[in-house]
C-alpha positions, 0 to 999 in steps of 0.5 A: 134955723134951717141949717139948725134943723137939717143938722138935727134931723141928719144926725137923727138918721145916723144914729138911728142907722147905728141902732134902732133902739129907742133908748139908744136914740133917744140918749144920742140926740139929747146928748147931741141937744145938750152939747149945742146949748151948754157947749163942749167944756160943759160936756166934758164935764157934765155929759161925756163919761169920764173918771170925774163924773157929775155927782148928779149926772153920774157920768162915770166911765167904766173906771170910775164904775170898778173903782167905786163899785155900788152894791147890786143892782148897780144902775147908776148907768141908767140914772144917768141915761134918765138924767140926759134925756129928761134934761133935754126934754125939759130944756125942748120944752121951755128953749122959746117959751120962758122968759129968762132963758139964759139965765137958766142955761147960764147957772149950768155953765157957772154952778158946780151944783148941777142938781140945782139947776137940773131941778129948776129946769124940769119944774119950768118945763112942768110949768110950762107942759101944763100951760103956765107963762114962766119967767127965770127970776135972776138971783138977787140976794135979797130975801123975799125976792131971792125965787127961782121961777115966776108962773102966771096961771090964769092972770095970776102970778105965782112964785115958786121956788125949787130947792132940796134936802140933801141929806140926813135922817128923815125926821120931821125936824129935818123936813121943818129947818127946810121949810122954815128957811125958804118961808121968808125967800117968797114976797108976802104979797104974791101966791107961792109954791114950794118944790121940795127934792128929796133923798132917795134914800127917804123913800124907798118903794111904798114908805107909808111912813116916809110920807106920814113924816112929810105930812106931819111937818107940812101941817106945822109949817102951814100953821105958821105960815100963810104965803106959801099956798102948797108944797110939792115934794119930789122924789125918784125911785128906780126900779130894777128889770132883767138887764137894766132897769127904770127911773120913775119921778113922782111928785106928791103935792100938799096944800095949805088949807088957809092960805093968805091968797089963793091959785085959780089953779092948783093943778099945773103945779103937779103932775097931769095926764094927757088925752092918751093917759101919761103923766110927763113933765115935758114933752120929748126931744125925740118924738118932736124930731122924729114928727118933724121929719114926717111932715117935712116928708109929706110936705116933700111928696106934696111938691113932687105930686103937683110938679108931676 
């Protein structure tokens, strides 16, 4: 563990040597991060730019930029550098914390959908950031008990599932089919939650009406459904500035006013804000490495203070 962390925190100085940046370091020691647990073959594929990217990584090199240009602002490149870092975050977050860890890091090794896993992943890390016990529930194929993740919030065990629309128009027929399809995938004897991702193309910046859809189709799945205690759907939007510009998720959660059990706690399932005012889903690779180094600092200058 030690070799582990002395490796870390020597690479942390290297690159903070090449430029201070902060994004610049934080995407070199996620990357550093996601290469130590998913392995080289994963990183070729999934990480390292290439003329082949991952769909949801978009790690395009500047080839595959020219040859498939995006109307402008392009920032595909910043989507991905978001993407890196968040998943590193989010697997520091849970890596030691959640039951059934590798059975998440192998569905990125195995799946060709790395969104899907991508997605699964930053959920248990939200779980886990807002104080819940999560376990990764392997795939069984069986309905009502084919979920993805198995919170405990006070005693209570909660599953949850994680899944996405695709694509498509946004239309309450569409948002129903999504929903109907997983109500049978959660055991009718335990509290649910279900995490919806949805198309960018949805909800483009302040969609009143995006949002007036969503919540007339939630209102006729909950008249049917009772197992399911709230739907929290997911979205990113980003927002173009001079030279670059910035990835913003957000969450919008609806609850089910008579549900067949209740949560003690429904507020773990959502975005909080910590002492200092931020909401986050996980807590950041970088800033734990960076105070990692500062204790060992200190510890340092304590045993050289008592030897002099």
């Amino acid at each position: 563990m030690n070799a582990s962390v002395d490796y870390l925190l020597e690479a942390l100085a290297r690159y903070e040597a090449i430029n201070n940046e902060r994004s610049f370091v934080a995407m070199a020691v996620s990357g550093l991060l996601l290469r130590r647990i998913f392995g080289e073959d994963w990183a070729r594929k999934r990480l390292i730019l290439n003329d082949k990217p991952d769909p949801w990584m978009l790690n395009g090199n500047d080839a595959w930029l020219t040859t498939y240009p995006a109307a402008p602002p392009d920032l595909r490149r910043v989507t991905y550098s978001s993407r890196v870092v968040r998943l590193a975050d989010a697997l520091f977050t849970i890596i030691g914390k959640v039951d059934g860890f590798e059975r998440l890091r192998e569905r990125f090794l195995i799946r060709n959908d790395t969104r899907s896993s991508f997605l699964e992943a930053e959920i248990a890390s939200l779980l886990v950031h807002n104080g819940c016990s999560v376990s990764v529930i392997g795939e069984s194929g069986v309905r009502g008990q084919d979920f993805d993740l198995l919170a405990t919030i006070m005693g209570m065990q909660v599953s949850v599932e994680v899944s996405a629309i695709s694509g498509g128009n946004l239309s309450i027929s569409t948002v129903l089919n999504k929903l109907n399809g997983k109500r049978d995938q959660v055991p009718p004897d335990r509290p649910a939650v279900l995490y919806v991702r949805l198309p960018d193309t949805w909800m483009p910046p302040n969609s009143g009406m995006g949002f007036l859809v969503l919540d007339a189709a939630v209102r006729r799945f909950m008249l049917k459904s009772k197992r399911i205690n709230a739907i929290v759907f997911i979205g990113e939007r980003v927002t173009p500035v001079a030279g670059g510009g910035g990835l913003h998720q957000w969450l919008a959660p609806v609850y089910n006013n008579y549900p067949r059990q209740l949560i003690p706690d429904y507020s773990v399932f959502s975005l909080k804000r910590d002492k200092w005012g931020v909401e986050g889903i996980s807590v950041s690779f970088l800033d734990k490495l960076r105070e990692l180094r500062v204790r060992r600092q200190m510890a340092s200058a304590q045993v050289n203070a008592r030897s002099m």
